[in-house]
Structure formats: C-alpha cells, structure tokens
C-alpha positions as CSV (number, residue, x, y, z in Angstrom):
1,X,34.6,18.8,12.0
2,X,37.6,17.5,10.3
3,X,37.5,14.5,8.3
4,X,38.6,11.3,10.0
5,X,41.7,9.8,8.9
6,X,39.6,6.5,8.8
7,X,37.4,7.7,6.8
8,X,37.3,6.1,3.5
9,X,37.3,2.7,5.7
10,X,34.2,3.5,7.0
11,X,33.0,4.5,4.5
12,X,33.8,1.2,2.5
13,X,32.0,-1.4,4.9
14,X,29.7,-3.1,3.6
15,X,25.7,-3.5,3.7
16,X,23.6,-5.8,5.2
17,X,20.2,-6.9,4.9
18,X,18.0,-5.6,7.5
19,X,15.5,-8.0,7.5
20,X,16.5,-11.3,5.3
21,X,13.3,-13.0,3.9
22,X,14.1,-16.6,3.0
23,X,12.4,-17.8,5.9
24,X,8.9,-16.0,5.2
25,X,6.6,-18.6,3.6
26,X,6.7,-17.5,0.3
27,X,2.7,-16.9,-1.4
28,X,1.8,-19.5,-3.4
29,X,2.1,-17.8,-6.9
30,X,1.1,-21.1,-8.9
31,X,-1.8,-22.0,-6.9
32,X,-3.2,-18.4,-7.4
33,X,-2.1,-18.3,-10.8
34,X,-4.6,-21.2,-11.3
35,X,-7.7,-19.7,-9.5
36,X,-7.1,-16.8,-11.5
37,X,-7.4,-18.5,-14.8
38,X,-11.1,-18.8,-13.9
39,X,-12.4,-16.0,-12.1
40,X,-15.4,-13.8,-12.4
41,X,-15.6,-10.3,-11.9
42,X,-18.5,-9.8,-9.1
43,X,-17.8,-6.4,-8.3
44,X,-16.6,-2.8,-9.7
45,X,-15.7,0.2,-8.0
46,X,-15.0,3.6,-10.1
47,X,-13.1,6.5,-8.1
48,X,-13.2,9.6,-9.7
49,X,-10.3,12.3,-9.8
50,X,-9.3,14.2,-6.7
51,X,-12.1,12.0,-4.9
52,X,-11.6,8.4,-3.1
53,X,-14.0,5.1,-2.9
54,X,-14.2,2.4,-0.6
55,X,-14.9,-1.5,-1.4
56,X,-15.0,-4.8,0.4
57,X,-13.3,-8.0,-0.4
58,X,-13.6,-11.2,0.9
59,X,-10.6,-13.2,1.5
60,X,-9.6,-15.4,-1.1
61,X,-10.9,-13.4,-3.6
62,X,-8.7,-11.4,-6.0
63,X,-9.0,-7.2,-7.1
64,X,-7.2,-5.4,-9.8
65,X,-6.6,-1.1,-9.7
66,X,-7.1,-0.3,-13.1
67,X,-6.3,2.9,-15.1
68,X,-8.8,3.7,-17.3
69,X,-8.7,7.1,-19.3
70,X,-4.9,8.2,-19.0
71,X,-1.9,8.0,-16.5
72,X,-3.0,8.2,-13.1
73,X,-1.6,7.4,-9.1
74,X,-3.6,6.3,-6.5
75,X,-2.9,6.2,-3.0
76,X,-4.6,3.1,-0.9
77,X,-5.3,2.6,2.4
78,X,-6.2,-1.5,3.2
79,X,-8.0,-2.4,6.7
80,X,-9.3,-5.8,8.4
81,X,-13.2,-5.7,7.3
82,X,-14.1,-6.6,11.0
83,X,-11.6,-4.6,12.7
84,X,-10.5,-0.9,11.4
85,X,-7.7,-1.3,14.2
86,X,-5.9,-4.0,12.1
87,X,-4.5,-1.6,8.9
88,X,-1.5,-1.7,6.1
89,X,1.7,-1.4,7.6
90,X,3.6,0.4,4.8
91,X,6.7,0.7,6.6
92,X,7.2,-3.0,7.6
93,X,6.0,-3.6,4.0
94,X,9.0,-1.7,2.7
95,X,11.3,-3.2,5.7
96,X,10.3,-6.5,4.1
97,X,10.2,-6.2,0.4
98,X,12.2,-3.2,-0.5
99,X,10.6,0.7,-1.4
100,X,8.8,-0.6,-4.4
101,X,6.4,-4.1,-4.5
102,X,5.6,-5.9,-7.5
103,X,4.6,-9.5,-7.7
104,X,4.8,-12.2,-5.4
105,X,5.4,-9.2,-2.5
106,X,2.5,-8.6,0.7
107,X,1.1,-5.8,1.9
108,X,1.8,-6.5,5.9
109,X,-0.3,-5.4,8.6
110,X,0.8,-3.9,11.7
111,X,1.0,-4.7,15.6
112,X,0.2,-6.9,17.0
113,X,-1.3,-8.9,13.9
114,X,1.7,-8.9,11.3
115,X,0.5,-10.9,8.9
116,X,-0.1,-10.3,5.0
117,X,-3.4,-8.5,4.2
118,X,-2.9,-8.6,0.2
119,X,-0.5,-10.9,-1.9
120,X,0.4,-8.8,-5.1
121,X,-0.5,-11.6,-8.3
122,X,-0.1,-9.4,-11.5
123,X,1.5,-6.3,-12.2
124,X,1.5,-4.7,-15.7
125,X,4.4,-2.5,-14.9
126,X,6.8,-5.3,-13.7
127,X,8.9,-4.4,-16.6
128,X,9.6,-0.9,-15.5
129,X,12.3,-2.3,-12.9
130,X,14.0,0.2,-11.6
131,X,15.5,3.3,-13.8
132,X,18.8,5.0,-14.6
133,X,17.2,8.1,-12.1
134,X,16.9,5.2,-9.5
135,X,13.0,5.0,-9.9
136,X,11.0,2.6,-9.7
137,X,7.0,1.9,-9.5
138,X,4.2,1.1,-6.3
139,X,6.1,2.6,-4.0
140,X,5.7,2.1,-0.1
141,X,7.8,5.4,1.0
142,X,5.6,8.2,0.7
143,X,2.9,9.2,3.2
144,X,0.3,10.9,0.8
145,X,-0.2,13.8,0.2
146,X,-2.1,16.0,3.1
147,X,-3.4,19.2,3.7
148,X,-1.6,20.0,6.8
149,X,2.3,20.0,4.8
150,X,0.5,21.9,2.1
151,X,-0.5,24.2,4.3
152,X,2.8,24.4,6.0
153,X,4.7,24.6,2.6
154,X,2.1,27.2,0.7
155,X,0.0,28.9,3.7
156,X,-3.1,27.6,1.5
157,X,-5.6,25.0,2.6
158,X,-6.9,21.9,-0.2
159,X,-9.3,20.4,0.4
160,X,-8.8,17.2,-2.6
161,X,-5.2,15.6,-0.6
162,X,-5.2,11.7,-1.4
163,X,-5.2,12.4,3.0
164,X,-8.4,14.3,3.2
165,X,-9.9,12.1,0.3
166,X,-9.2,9.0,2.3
167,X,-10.8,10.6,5.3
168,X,-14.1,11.1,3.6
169,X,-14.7,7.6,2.0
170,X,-13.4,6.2,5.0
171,X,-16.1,8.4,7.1
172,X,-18.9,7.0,4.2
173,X,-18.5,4.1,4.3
174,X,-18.4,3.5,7.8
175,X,-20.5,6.0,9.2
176,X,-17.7,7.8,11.7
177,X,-17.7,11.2,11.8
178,X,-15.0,12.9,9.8
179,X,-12.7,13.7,13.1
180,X,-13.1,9.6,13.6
181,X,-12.4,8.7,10.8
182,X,-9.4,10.5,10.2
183,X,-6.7,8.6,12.7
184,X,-7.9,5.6,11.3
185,X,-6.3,6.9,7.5
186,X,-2.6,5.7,7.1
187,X,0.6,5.7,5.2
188,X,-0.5,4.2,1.7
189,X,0.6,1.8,-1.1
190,X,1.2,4.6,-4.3
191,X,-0.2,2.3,-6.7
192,X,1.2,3.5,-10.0
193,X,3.4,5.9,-8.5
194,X,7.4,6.4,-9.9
195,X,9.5,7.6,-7.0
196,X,12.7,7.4,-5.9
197,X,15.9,9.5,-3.4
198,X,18.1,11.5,-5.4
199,X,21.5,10.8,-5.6
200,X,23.3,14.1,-3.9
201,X,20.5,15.3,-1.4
202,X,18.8,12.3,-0.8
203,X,15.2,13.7,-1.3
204,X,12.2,12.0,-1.9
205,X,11.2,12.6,-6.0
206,X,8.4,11.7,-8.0
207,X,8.4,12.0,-12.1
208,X,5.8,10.8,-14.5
209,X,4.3,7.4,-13.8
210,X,4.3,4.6,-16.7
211,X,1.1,3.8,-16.4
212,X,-1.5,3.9,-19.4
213,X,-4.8,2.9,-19.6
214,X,-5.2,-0.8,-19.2
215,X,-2.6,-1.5,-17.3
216,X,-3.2,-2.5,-13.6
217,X,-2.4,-3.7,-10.4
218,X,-3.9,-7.0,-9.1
219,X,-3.9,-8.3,-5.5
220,X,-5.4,-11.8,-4.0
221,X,-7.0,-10.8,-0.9
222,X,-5.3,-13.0,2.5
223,X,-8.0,-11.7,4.9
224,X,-11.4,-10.1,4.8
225,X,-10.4,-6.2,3.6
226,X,-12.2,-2.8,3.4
227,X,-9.6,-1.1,1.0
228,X,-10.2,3.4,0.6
229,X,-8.2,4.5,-3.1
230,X,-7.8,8.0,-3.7
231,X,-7.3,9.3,-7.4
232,X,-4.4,11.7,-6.3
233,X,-4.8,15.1,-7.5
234,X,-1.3,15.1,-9.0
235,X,-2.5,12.5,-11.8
236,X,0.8,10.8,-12.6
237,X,3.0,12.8,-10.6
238,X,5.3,14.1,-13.1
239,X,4.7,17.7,-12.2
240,X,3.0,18.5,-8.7
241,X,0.4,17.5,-6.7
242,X,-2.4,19.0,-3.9
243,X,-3.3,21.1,-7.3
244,X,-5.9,21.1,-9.6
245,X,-3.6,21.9,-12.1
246,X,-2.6,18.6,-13.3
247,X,-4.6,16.5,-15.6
248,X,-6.4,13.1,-13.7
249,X,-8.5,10.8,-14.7
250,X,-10.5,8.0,-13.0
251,X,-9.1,4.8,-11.4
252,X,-11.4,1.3,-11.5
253,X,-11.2,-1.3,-8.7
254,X,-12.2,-4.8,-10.6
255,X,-13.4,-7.5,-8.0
256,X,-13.1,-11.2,-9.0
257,X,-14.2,-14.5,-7.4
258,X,-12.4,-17.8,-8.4
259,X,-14.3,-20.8,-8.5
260,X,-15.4,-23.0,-6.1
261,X,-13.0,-25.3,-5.1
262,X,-10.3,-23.4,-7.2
263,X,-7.7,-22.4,-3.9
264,X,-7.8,-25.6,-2.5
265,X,-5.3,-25.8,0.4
266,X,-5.3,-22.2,1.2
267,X,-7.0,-20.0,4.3
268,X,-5.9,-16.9,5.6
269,X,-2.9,-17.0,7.3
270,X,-2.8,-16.2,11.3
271,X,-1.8,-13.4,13.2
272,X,1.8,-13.3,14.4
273,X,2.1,-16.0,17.0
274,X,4.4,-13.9,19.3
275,X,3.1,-13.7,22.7
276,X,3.1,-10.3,23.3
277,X,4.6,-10.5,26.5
278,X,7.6,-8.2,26.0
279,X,9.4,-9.6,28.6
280,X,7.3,-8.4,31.6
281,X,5.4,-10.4,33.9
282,X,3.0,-12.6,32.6
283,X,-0.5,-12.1,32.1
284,X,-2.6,-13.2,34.6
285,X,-7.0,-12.4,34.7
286,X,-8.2,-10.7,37.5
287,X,-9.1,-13.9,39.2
288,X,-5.8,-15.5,39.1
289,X,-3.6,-16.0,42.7
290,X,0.1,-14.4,42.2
C-alpha cells in the first residue's frame, strides 16, 4: 500500500498511559521496611539446576530468591495456598507496573480476585535500570520456556523447560497427577532475567543477566502463597536456553518471619470488590421469585 500523505502526523501522536496508577494504594514500603529490620529466617528452600521446588508462605511474612554459586534466572509461578484457582497474573502485572518490576511494584492476581499476591521490598539489581540495548531486569513478558515451542522450533523434545519443571513440583507438592497439574502452571515472573524488544523487528531478546551470587530478590507475602521456581536451563540467558549446554547453578528461596507485633496496621488486602455482574441480570439463588 502506498504511504499515506498523513502519515508522519500519525505517526507523531502521542502516548498514553494505559492504565495510570496514582489511585492504587501504594504498599507500605516504610512499615515493611521496619518489620524487616527484625526478621528471622524460618525457612529455606534450595532448587537445583534445570529442576524446580515448591514452598509455602504465610502472609505477612517476607521471602528472598537468592543466587548462590554464579549467575542464574528463575522462572516463578505464585498461587493462593488455599485455592490453586487464584494464580499470578503476569500480564496485568506488566499492564500495571511496566515489563520489568522492582521495588515497591505487586505481583497481581487474576479474575475475579485482582488483588496483590507479593509486594516486591528489596531488589539488589535496582541499579541495573534499564540499558542502552533497552534491557532491563525481572521481567513479566516472557512465558517460559516449554517443550511444546521447542519442539515446534527444533523437532526435539526436553524434558528440563522452566514449563515442564514447574509442572513436576507443582504435581509434588500437591499430589495431582502430572496432566492436572499442568493447566494449573502459568506465565511467570523471570526473576533475574535481562530482556527487552529490539529496536527494528520488535522481537523479544534476552542477554546475560546481572546477577552474581548474593544478590536477590525479596518479596513480602500479601496473602497465604504456594510459590513453584524453576532454575531455567539457560542459566543467565546470555546464550540459549531448553539446553543443557549452558552453565546453571542453584537458586535459594530464604523464608523470614518479622516479629510479633512488627506490621501492625496491615492484613491482606481483599479481593476486587467489583460485583461481577457484567451487566447481565442479577444474580438471584434458586429459591428466589423473579
């Protein structure tokens, strides 16, 4: 097609934010930062490469994903500890907060709850910002990796995707078979992970993460969770990944209780008070009169 003759002007309107955020009640960072001054680590979860864990938090408590031995991603997957049907909602995560989180942003559940699962309270790659490539760290875009667009990229099956990994910790830890489990797995925080869209084609990149050991990733829990973390089987993503070629190394999930007394004030927040209605006809129970 020809080029409009209005094109540039088209072109040249300008952006708007989606979704503004200055009415979201914004997490208490002080109040946190104070119950973290004193907390005790109660619990400790190692995940070995190309494998995935599960643990249990209780709400108001805080965990931290560590790296321990060298420069590693890891793909989480956060659910209500009650209620598998209530999960991380990556994409009204990113809708909210941009395609990268950092401190002071919430991992969001999905419909009908809507309500933050996580509040992120430290990160030890805040400095990375975002880079001259147009980079930046924790992303909320990808999907994980999976053995079914390995297969339909290579014609090979693996068996070690941050997707299957997920799958079988999930399945462990709850005791659901495998093909159960599975539709319960979902799009992930890439804790660790430096991604970004490439200036000419648009595509979805990944180069080597920041992350050494020590550094880590710390959220207060808003609500019960069951989190699943997958060491990825890229390591830091700098090369490929669905291979055992790349180098990886363990991730640690920390647990830590505040004291007593020590979030005073707070409680998890609600589940989205919209009425689910969607403009239809009212609910009524079976015994109601119309």
């Amino acid at each position: 097609m020809p080029r409009p003759p209005d094109a540039d002007a088209r072109r040249a309107v300008p952006p708007v934010i989606c979704y503004p955020t200055g009415t979201l009640p914004p997490p208490d960072l002080a109040l946190y930062a104070a119950a973290r001054a004193g907390m005790q680590m109660t619990g400790e979860v190692t995940v070995a490469p190309r494998d995935a864990r599960a643990f249990r938090v209780a709400a108001g408590s805080f965990f931290r994903i560590v790296s321990l031995d060298g420069p590693q991603v890891g793909d989480l997957n956060l659910f209500n500890a009650h209620d598998l049907r209530e999960r991380f909602y990556s994409g009204k995560t990113r809708a909210l907060h941009g395609s990268h989180v950092t401190t002071g942003d919430r991992l969001w559940s999905g419909f009908p709850t809507l309500r933050p699962m996580a509040t992120i309270t430290e990160d030890t790659l805040g400095w990375y910002g975002i880079d001259a490539f147009g980079a930046a760290v924790h992303d909320v875009i990808g999907t994980r990796c999976d053995p079914y667009t390995h297969s339909l990229l290579t014609g090979r099956a693996y068996h070690r995707c941050c997707h299957s990994n997920l799958t079988r910790a999930l399945a462990a830890e709850t005791g659901l078979p495998l093909d159960e489990a599975e539709p319960h797995v979902h799009d992930v925080l890439n804790v660790f992970m430096c991604t970004g869209f490439t200036r000419d084609t648009g595509q979805y990149f990944m180069k080597a993460s920041p992350v050494r050991p020590g550094d880590y990733l710390e959220f207060l829990a808003e609500i019960d969770l069951l989190g699943v973390l997958s060491a990825c089987p890229g390591g830091d993503c700098g090369a490929e990944h669905s291979s055992d070629a790349p180098a990886c190394f363990p991730l640690c999930v920390a647990i830590y209780t505040p004291p007593p007394g020590a979030l005073a004030g707070w409680r998890p927040p609600e589940p989205s008070a919209y009425d689910r209605s969607h403009g239809g006809p009212s609910r009524r129970s079976s015994g109601d009169q119309p």
